[in-house]
RODO-2510 file (C-alpha; in nm, 4 decimals, decimal comma):
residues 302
     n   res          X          Y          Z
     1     x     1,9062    -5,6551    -3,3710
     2     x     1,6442    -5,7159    -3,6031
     3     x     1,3834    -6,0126    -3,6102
     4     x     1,4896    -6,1532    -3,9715
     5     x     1,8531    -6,1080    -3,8899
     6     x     2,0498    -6,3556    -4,1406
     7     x     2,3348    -6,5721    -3,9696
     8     x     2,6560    -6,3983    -4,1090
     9     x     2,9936    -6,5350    -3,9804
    10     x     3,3859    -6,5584    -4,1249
    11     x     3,3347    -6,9007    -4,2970
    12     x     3,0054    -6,7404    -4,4905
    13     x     3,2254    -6,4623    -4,5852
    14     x     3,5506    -6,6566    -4,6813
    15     x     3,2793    -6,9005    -4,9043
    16     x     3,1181    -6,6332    -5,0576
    17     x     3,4380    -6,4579    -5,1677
    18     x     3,6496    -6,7472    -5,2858
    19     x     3,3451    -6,8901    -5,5126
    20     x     3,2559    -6,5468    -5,6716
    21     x     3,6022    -6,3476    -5,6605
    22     x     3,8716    -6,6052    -5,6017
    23     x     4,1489    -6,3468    -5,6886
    24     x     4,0580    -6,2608    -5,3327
    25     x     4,0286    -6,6336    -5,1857
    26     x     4,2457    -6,7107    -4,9045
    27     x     4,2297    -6,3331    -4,7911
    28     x     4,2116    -6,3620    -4,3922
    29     x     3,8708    -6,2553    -4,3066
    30     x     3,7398    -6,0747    -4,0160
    31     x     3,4395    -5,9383    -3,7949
    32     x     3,4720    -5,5447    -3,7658
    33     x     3,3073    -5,4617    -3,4651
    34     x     3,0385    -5,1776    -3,5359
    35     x     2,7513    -4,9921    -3,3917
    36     x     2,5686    -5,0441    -3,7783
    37     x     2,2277    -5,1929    -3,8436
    38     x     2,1782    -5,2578    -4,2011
    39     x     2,5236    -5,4384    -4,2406
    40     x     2,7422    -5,6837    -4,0880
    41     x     3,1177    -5,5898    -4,1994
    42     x     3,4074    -5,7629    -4,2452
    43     x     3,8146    -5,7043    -4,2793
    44     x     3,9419    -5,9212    -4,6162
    45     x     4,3180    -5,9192    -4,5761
    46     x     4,4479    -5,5281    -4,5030
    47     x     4,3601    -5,3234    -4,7600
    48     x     3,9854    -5,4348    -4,8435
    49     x     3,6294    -5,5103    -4,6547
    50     x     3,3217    -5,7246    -4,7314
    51     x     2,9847    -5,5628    -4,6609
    52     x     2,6873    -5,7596    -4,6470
    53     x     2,3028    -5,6595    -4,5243
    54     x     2,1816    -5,8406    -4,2438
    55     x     1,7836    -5,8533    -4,3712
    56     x     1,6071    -5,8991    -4,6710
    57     x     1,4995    -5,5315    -4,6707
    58     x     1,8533    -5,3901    -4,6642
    59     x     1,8910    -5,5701    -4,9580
    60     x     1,7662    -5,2109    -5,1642
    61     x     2,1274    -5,0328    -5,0210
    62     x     2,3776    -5,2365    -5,1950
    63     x     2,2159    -5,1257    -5,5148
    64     x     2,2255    -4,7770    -5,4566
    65     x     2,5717    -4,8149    -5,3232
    66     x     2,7177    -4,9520    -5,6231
    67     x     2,5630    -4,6890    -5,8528
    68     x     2,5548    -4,3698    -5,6830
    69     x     2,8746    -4,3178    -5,4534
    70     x     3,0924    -4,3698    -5,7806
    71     x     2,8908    -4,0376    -5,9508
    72     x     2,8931    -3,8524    -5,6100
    73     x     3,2878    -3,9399    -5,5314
    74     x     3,4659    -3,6945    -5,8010
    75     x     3,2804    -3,3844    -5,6575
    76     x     3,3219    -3,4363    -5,2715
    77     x     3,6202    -3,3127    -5,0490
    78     x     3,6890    -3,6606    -4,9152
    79     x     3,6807    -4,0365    -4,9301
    80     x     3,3660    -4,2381    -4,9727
    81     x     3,3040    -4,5679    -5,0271
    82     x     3,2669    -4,7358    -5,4164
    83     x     3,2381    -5,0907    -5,4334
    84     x     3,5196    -5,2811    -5,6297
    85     x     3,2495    -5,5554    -5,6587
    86     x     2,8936    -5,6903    -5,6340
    87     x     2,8324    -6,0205    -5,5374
    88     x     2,5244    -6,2436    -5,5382
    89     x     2,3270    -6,5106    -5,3630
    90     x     2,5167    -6,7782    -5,2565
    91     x     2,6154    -7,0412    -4,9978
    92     x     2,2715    -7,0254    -4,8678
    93     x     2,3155    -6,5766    -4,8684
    94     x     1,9935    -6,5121    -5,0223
    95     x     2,1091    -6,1412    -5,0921
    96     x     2,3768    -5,9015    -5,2676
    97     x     2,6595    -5,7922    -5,1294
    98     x     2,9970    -5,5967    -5,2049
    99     x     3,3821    -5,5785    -5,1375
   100     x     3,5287    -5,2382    -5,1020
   101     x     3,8821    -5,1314    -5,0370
   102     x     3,9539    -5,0726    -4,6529
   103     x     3,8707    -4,6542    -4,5844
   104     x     4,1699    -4,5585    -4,3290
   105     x     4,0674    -4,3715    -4,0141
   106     x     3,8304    -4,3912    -3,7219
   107     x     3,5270    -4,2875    -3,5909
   108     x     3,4867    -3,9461    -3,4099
   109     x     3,4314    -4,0017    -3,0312
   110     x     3,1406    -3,7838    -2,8776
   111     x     3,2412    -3,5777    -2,5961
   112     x     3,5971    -3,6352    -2,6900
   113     x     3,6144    -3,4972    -3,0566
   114     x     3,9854    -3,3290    -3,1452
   115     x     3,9375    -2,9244    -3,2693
   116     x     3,5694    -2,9832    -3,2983
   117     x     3,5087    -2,6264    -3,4642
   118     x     3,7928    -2,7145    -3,7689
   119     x     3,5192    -3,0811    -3,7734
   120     x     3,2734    -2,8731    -3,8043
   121     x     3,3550    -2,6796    -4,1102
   122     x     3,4550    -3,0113    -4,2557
   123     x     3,1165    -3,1273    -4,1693
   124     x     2,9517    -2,8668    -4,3535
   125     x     3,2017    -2,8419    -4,6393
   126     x     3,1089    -3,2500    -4,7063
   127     x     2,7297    -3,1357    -4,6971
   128     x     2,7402    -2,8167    -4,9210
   129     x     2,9411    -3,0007    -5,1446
   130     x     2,7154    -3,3249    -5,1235
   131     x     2,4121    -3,0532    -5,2066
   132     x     2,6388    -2,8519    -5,4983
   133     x     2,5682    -3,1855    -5,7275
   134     x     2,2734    -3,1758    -6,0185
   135     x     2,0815    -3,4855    -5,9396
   136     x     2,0247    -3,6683    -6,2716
   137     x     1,7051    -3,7601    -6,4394
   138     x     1,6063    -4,0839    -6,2305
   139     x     1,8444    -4,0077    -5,9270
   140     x     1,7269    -4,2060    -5,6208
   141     x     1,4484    -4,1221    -5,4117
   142     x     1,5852    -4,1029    -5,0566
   143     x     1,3563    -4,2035    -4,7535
   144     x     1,4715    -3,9352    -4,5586
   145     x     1,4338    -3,6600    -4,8185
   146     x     1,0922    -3,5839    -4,6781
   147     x     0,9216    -3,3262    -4,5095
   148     x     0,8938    -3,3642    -4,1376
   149     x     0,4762    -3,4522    -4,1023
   150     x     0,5893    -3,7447    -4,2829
   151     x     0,7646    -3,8157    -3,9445
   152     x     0,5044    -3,7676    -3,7368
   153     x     0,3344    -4,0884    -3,7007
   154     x     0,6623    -4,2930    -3,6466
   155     x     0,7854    -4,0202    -3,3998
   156     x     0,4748    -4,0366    -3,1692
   157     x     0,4744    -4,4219    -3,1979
   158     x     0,8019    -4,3874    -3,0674
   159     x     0,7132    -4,0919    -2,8266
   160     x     0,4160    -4,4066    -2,6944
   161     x     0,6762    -4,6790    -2,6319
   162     x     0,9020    -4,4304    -2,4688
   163     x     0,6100    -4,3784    -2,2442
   164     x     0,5130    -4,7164    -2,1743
   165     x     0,8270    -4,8819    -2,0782
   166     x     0,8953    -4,9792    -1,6797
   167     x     0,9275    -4,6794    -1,4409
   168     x     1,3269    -4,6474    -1,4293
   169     x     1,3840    -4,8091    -1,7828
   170     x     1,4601    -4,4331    -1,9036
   171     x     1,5085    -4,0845    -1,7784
   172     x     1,4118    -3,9389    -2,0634
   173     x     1,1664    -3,6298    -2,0407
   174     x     0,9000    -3,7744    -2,2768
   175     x     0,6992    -3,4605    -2,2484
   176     x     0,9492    -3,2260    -2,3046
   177     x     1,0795    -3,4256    -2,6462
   178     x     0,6940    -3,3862    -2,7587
   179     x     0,6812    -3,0581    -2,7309
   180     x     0,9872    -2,9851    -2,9198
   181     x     0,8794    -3,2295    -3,2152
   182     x     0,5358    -3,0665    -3,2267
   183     x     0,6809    -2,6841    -3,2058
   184     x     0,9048    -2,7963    -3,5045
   185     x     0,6229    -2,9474    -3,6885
   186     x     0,4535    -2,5992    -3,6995
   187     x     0,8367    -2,4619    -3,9024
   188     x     0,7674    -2,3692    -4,2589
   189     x     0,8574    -2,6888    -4,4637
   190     x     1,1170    -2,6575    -4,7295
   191     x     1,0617    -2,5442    -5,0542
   192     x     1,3933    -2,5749    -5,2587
   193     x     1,4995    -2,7612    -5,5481
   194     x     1,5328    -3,1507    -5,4843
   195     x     1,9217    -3,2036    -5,3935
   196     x     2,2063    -3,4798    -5,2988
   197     x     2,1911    -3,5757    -4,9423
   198     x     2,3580    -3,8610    -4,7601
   199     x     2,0742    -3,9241    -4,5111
   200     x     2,2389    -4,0672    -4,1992
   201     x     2,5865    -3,8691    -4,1264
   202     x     2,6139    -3,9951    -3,8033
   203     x     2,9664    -4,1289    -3,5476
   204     x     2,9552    -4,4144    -3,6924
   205     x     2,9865    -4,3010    -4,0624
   206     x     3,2310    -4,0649    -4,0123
   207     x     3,6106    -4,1259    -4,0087
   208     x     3,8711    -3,8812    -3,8942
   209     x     4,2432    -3,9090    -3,9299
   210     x     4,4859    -3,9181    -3,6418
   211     x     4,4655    -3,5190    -3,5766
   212     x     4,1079    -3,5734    -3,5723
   213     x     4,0480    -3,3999    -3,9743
   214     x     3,7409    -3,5728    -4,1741
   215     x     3,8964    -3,8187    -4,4184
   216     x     3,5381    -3,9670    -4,4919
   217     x     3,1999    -4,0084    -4,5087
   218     x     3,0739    -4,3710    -4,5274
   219     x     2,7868    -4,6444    -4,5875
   220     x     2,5447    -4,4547    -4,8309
   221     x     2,2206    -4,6586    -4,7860
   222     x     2,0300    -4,4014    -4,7670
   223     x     2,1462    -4,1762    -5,0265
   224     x     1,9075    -4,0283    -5,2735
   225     x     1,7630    -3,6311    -5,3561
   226     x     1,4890    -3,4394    -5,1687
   227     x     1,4815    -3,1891    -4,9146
   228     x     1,8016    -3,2528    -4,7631
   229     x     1,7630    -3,1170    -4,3968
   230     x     1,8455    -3,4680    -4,2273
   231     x     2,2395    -3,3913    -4,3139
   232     x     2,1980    -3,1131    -4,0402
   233     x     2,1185    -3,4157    -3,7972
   234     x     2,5258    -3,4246    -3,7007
   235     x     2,5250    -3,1398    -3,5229
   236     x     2,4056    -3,2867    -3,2578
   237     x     2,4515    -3,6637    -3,2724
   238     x     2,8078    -3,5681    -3,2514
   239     x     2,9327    -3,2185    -3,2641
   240     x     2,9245    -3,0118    -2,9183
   241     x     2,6978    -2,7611    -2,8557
   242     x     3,0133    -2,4631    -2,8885
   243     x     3,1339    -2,6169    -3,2224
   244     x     2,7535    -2,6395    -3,4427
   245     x     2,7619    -2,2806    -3,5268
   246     x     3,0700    -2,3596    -3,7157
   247     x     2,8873    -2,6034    -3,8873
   248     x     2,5728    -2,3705    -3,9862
   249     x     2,7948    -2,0970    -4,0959
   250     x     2,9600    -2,3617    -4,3381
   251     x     2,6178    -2,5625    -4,4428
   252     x     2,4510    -2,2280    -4,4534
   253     x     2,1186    -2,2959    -4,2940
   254     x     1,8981    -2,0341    -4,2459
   255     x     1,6821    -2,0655    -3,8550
   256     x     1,4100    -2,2405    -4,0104
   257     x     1,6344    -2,4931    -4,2083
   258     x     1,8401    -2,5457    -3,8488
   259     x     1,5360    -2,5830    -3,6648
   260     x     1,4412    -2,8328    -3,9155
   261     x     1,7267    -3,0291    -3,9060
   262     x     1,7005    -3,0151    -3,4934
   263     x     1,3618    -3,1587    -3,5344
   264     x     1,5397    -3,4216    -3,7901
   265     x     1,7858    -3,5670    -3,5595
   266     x     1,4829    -3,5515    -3,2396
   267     x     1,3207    -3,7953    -3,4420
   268     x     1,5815    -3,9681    -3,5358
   269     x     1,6873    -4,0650    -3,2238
   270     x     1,3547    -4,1186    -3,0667
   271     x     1,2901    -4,3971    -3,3339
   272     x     1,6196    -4,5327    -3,2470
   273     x     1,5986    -4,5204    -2,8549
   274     x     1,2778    -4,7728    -2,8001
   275     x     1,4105    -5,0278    -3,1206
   276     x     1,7902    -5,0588    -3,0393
   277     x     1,7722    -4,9875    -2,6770
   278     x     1,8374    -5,3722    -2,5404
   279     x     2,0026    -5,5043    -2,8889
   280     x     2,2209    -5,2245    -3,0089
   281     x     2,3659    -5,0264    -2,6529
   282     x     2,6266    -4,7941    -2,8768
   283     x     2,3585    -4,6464    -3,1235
   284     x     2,0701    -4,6266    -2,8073
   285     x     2,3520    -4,4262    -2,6064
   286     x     2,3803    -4,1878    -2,8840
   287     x     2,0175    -4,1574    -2,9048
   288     x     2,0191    -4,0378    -2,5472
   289     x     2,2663    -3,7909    -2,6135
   290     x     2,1070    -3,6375    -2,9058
   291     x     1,7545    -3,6607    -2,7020
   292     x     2,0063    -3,4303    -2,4586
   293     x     2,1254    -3,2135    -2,7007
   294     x     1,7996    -3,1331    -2,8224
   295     x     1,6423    -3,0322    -2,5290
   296     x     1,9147    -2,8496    -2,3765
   297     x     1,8956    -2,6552    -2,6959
   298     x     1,5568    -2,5638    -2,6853
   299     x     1,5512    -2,4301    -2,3235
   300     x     1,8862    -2,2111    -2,3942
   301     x     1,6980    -2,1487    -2,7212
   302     x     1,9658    -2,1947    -2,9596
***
């Protein structure tokens, strides 16, 4: 997916453990199959799982997932991820890495999500909660804790290639997505208190159990404090339209916040579409959708 892509495979993995936790050597290990950019992941036996970045600039999220998750995890309403170890460069791995224990569940399918509404107030109960923590002195910067101009010039790069790519390539309506992101730009930016926010809540970071209830929230890469309006970006990456007011009413977003968080998961998924279209088909069909969502939103104007 990426250009400086490491080669990560079983034997790496196997290496790597036995040489730096060996309580854990001879642990079957195996590929999980996942939509994820940042890491590859592997299964280590039943109960745990190996996580290691795939570039040299994911290196900055194993870091902030060994400190951060472990404060956040007392005050949230379900499961997230704390590393039972960090590991180093090794066996030719120039980078960190961790081993977690195995998070039961699976991810949420769009279009096919069980008692969506109930979801949805889990959603927003994760996110209030998630918000409801201090930050303490030196918390974590996150990239997405920004206002939305800070957006713009990646978003319009994006809004270019979209543009430029062979008639047929995409259906998208280009024009339509650019008016949306510049309406939103014109929304009063937010002027609260820094808070907690998890910065990509997305299908693929989301696990439900078998009646289809939240039982976590996973891969924190991107946590950190700021204005935490990208949280409201699962509304529509995954929730339908019938079930987001659920999720409002339990985040609490007032119509400039929601609109904000709209315009958060537009450019989201515009940045996505032209980059993982050809290497990553699962995360570029959910940046359709959400491309989808948005729109239809704005023309029902909800």
């Amino acid at each position: 997916m990426h250009e400086d892509e490491l080669d990560i495979d079983e034997g790496l993995v196997a290496r790597l453990v036995a040489g730096q936790f060996p309580r854990w050597a001879g642990l079957p290990v195996r590929r999980v199959a996942s939509s994820g950019t940042d890491n590859a992941m592997f299964r280590l036996g039943e109960a745990l799982a190996v996580r290691l970045p795939r570039t040299p600039w994911a290196d900055e999220t194993v870091g902030a997932e060994a400190r951060w998750p472990a404060l956040l995890a007392p005050h949230l309403p379900v499961a997230v991820p704390v590393p039972l170890e960090v590991g180093g460069p090794a066996e030719g791995y120039p980078l960190r890495w961790s081993v977690h224990r195995w998070l039961a569940g699976r991810n949420p399918e769009v279009g096919r999500v069980v008692e969506p509404e109930r979801l949805a107030a889990e959603l927003g109960a994760f996110v209030r909660a998630l918000r409801s923590v201090e930050p303490q002195p030196g918390a974590r910067r996150a990239s997405r804790g920004v206002p939305l101009a800070e957006r713009d010039d990646g978003t319009r790069d994006a809004l270019r290639q979209l543009v430029e790519l062979p008639p047929g390539a995409e259906s998208l309506d280009v024009a339509a997505a650019t008016a949306v992101w510049e309406e939103a730009l014109t929304l009063p930016a937010y002027d609260g208190p820094d808070r907690w926010l998890h910065g990509d809540i997305s299908p693929g970071n989301v696990l439900v159990s078998d009646d289809g209830r939240l039982s976590a929230v996973i891969d924190f890469g991107a946590v950190g404090v700021g204005d935490p309006t990208v949280d409201l970006l699962v509304a529509w990456n995954l929730l339908p339209a019938g079930a987001r007011g659920a999720f409002r009413e339990a985040v609490g977003a007032d119509e400039a916040t929601w609109l904000r968080g709209r315009a958060w998961a537009l450019s989201v998924a515009l940045i996505q579409l032209p980059y993982y279209r050809i290497t990553n088909p699962a995360l570029a069909g959910n940046a359709r959708h959400v491309i989808g969502e948005v729109l239809a939103d704005h023309r029902r104007g909800a």
